[in-house]
N, C-alpha and C positions, 0 to 999 in steps of 0.2 A: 205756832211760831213759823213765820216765812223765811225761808232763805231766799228769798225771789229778790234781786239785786238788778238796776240799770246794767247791761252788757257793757266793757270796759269801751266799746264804740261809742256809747252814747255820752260817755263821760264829757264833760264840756265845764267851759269855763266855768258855768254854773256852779257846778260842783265844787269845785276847788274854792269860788267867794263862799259859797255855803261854809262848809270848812273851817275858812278863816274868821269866819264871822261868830261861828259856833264858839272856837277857841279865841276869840279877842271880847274878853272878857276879866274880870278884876278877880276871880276866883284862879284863874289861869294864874296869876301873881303872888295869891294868897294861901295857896294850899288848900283853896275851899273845893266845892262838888258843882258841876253841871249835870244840869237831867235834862235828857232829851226824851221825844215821845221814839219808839221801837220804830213805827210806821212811819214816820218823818226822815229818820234815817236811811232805812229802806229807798225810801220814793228819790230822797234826794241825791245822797251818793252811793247808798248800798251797804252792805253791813260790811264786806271786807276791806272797802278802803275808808270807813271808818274806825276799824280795828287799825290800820295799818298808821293812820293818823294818831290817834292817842299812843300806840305803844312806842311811832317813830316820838313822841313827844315825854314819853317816860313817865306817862300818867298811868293810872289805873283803870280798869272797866269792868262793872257790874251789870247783870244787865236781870232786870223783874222781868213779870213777866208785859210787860206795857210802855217800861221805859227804861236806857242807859242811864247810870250813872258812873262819869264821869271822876274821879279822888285824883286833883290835883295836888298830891304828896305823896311823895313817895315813902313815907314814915308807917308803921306799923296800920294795919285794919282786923278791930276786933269784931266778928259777929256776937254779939251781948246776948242776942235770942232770936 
């Protein structure tokens, strides 16, 4: 697992469309899950202001070991197995 994150200098527009694009989505509306790839995140904005996005958004975040996911509900999460 990398923490290797864009330096808060390189942060650029980019970033922030990524972001928005990531979260403008019908699952954002619905209570459903988005998965992102771990590396994509990283590359794009970095893992701590992708934490700082879902949590300012009052989502949840899981994260395998390969990809975030994303529990747009704030409603109970059981691990089954």
């Amino acid at each position: 697992m990398s923490d290797l994150a864009p330096s808060p200098a390189t942060f650029s527009r980019h970033a922030h469309d990524w972001l928005d694009n990531v979260f403008h989505c019908r699952a954002t509306q619905t209570g459903g899950v988005i998965r992102r790839q771990v590396m994509d995140v990283e590359r794009e904005v970095g893992r701590k202001m992708f934490e700082d996005e879902v949590q300012r958004r009052g989502f949840r975040l899981l994260r395998t070991r390969h990809h975030y996911l994303i529990v747009c509900d704030q409603g109970p999460i059981d691990l089954l197995f």
